[in-house]
Structures are given as C-alpha cells and as structure tokens.
C-alpha positions in Angstrom: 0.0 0.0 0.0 1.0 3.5 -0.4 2.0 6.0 2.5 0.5 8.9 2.8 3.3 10.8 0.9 3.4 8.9 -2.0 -0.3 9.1 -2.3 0.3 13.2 -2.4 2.9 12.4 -4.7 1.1 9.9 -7.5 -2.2 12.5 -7.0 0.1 15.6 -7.6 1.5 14.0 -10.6 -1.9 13.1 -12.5 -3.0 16.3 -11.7 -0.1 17.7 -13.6 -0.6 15.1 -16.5 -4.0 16.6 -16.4 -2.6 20.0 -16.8 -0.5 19.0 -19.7 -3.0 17.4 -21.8 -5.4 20.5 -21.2 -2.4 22.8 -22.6 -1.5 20.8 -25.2 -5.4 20.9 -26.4 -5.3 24.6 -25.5 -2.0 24.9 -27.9 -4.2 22.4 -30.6 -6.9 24.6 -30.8 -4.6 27.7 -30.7 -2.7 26.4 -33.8 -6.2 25.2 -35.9 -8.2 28.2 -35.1 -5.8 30.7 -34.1 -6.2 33.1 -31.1 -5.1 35.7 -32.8 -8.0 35.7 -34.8 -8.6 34.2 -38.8 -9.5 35.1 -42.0 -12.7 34.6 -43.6 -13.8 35.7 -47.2 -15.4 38.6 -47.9 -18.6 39.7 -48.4 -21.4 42.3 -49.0 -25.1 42.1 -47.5 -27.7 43.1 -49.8 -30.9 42.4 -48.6 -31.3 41.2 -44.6 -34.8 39.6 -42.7 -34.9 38.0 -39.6 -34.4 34.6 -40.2 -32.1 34.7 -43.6 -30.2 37.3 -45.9 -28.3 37.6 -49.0 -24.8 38.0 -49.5 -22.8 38.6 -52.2 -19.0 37.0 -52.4 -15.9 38.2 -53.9 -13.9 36.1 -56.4 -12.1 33.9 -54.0 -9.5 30.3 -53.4 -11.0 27.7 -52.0 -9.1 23.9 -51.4 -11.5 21.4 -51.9 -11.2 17.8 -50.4 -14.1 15.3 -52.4 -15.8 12.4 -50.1 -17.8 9.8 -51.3 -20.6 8.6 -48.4 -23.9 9.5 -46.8 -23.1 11.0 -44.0 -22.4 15.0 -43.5 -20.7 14.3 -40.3 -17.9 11.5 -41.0 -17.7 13.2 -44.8 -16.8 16.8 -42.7 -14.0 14.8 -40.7 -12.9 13.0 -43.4 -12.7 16.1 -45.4 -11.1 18.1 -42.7 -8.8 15.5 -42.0 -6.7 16.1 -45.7 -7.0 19.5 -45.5 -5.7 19.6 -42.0 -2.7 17.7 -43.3 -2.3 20.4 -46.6 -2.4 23.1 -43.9 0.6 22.3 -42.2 3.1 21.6 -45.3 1.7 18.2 -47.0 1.8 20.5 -50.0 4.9 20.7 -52.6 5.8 23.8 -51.6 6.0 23.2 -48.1 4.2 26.0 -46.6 2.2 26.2 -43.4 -0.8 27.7 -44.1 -3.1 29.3 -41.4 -6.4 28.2 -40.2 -9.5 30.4 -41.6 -13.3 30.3 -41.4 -15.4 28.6 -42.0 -15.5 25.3 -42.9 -17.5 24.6 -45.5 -19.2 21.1 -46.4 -21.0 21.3 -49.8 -23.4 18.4 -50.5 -23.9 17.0 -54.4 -27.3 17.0 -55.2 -28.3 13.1 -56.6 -25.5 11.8 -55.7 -25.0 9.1 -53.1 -22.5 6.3 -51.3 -22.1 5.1 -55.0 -21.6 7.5 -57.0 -18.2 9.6 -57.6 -18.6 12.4 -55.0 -21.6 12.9 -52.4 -19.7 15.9 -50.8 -17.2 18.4 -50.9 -15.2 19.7 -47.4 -13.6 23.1 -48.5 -11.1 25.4 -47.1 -11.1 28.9 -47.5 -7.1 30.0 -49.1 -5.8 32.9 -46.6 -5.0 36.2 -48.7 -1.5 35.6 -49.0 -2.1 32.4 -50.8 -5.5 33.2 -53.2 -3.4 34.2 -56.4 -1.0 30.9 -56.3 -2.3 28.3 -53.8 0.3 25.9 -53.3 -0.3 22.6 -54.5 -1.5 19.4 -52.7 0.1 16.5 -52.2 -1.0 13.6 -54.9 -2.2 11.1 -52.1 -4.6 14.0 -50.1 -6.9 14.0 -53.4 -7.6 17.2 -52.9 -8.6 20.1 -55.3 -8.3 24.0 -56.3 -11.8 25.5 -56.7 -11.4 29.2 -58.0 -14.9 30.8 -57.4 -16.3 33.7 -58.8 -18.2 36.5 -57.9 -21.8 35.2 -56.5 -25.3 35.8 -54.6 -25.7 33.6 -51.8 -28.4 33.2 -49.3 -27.6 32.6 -45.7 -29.5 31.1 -42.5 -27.7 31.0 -39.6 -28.5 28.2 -37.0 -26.5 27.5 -33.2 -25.5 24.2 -31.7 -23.6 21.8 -33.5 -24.3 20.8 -37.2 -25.4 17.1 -37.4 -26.8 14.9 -39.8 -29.9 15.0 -38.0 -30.2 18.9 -38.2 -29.2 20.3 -41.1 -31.3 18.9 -43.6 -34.1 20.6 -41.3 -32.5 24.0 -41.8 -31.5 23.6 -45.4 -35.3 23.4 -45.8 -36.4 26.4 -43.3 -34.0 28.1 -45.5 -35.9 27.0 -48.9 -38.9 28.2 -46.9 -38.1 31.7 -46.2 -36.9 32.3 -49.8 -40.1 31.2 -51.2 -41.9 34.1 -49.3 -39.3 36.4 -50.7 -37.8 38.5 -53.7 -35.6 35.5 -54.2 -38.6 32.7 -54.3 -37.3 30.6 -57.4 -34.1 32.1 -57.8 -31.8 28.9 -56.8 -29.1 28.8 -59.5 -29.8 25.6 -61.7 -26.4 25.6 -63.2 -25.0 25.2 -59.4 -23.3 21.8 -58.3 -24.5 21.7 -55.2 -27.3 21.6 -53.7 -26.4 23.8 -50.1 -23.7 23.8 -48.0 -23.1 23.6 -44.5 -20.5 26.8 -43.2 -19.1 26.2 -39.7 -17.2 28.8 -37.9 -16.1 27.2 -34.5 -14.0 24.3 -32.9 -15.5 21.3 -32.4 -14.0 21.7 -28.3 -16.4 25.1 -28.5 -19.7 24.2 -26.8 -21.9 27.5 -26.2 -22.3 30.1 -28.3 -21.4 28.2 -31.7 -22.5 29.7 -35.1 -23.6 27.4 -38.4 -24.7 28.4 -41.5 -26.9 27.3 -44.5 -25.9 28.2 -47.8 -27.5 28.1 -50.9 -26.2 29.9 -54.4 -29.4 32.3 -55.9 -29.8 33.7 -59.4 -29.5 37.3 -58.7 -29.6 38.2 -62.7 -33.0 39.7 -62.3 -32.9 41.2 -58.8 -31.7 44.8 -58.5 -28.5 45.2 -55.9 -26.7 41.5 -56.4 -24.5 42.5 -58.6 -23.9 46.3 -56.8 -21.5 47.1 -54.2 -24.1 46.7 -51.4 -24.5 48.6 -48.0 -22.6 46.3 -45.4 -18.7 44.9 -46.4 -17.4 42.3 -44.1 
C-alpha cells in the first residue's frame, strides 16, 4: 500500500498530467483556429430579414477535399482531416498555411454512397495564398476550386451541425426564400445543392455559429451584382 506521501505524490502528478494534456489541447486549438483571430472571405449584404439574408461574395480560393458517403458528419472529418494535413506543409511547396473560417461542407445533389462524389469539405485560401495556392500532395486528393463573384443566401443556425439537423435548416431556408424577392431564384447551373459553413472548434460548446448556404440567381434582382451597403 502506499504511504500517505506517495499518495500526495502519485495524486500531484496526475493532476499535472491533467494540466499537460489541457495545454497541449489549448496549444491544438490555438494552432487550428488561431487566437489571434482568422480570415474569412469577404462579403457584402444586400438584402437582410430576420431569419435569412443575402450575401454577395468576392472572387475567392478555395481547397477542396471530395468524399464519397452518406453521412455529413464523418464526410466533414474526413474532409477536414486532408485538409488539416495540406495546412501544415503536406503541399509541394512546403508552406504552413493558417487556419481560416469557416468550414464549408457542400453536399452533391443526386449523388449518393455510389456515385463519384456525395460531398465536398472546403477550405477557405488565406489572402496571402489566393493568387497561387500551393499545390496538394497527390495522395490527399484534394482540389483548387477558384470561385467567382456570386449571390448567396444565408440562414444562420447555433449548436452543433449534425446529420440529423441540417437537412431541417436547409429546408427552413428553402422556406423563407419562397416568401421572398428571391422565391425561385436557386441557381440551376450550381453543383451543389447547399452547403453547411461552420465557424467554431468542435472543443467550443456554447455560443457556436452554423450556417446554411444556398447559391441564388441574382440576374433579375436589383442590388446583387452592386456594391451593397454592409462589407465584411
């Protein structure tokens, strides 16, 4: 049996190992999300209700990480996963690349476990690397995707983002649009059918912030192609 002072001992020392581990996770979530704050790309809001708006986005560089499956949640992690690796150097030049926001999960409409794609996990390039972004490693499979200028409606949604919610939002989303300006305005030449923006850690419990988007024809509707009222 132990003595008294080797019981203090053995308890001081997992309390330290404790310590450890909860600074190493502090210095993880430091290095993925950065404390010093992160890029996101920029945008313009041209028309704003209570429950949605609509957002027009700069020409921007996204990497893109394809996963075939069924569900949002293990396709996100997946996704993340190569793009995590790309992030710090698997890339051919090397470069550490710092963490921005959000996170964006794109789902393919009609497509399923079978076919060649179901979803796409994307990761907004920081400014320093939109013109040239350096170029994934052959084995992450991952991809450029240079986007241009577009409309896209927002709905924003707390918690976390599971497969069991955010088909339900995707479709309060559909809802408000059809009792607006933009009712039948989702862009038929788009390949996906919404996407799923998150901007937090998954070790961030309150106050987390989702978003559904969805690309809308603004051809027809005055402002989407103007300079707006609101930059961010």
């Amino acid at each position: 049996m132990l003595d008294e002072d080797a019981r203090s001992c053995f308890s001081c020392c997992r309390t330290m190992e404790k310590m450890s581990f909860s600074l190493i996770c502090v210095a993880f979530f430091c290095l993925i999300f950065s404390c010093n704050g992160i890029e996101s790309p920029q945008f313009t809001i041209l028309h704003s209700e209570s429950d949605f708006e609509i957002r027009l986005y700069r020409e921007s560089s996204w990497m893109s990480a394809p996963v075939t499956g069924i569900s949002f949640e293990k396709a996100t992690k997946e996704g993340f996963h190569r793009l995590f690796q790309y992030i710090q150097g698997a890339n051919l030049n090397s470069s550490r690349i710092r963490m921005t926001a959000p996170v964006l999960t794109s789902i393919v409409p009609g497509e399923g476990p079978l076919g060649s794609s179901a979803f796409f996990v994307q990761f907004y390039l920081p400014v320093k690397f939109q013109a040239v972004p350096p170029l994934p490693l052959p084995e992450l499979n991952l991809q450029s995707d240079a986007w241009g200028s577009r409309c896209i409606a927002v709905r924003k949604f707390s918690g976390f983002a599971r497969d069991s919610n955010v088909v339900e939002e995707a479709e309060k989303l559909d809802v408000s649009l059809s009792r607006s300006p933009w009712a039948n305005s989702t862009t038929s030449d788009s390949k996906y059918a919404y996407s799923i923006a998150q901007y937090n850690s998954p070790f961030r419990v309150i106050g987390r912030v989702n978003e559904i988007w969805v690309k809308v024809d603004g051809s027809e509707l005055d402002g989407c192609g103007s300079s707006g009222v609101a930059t961010y």
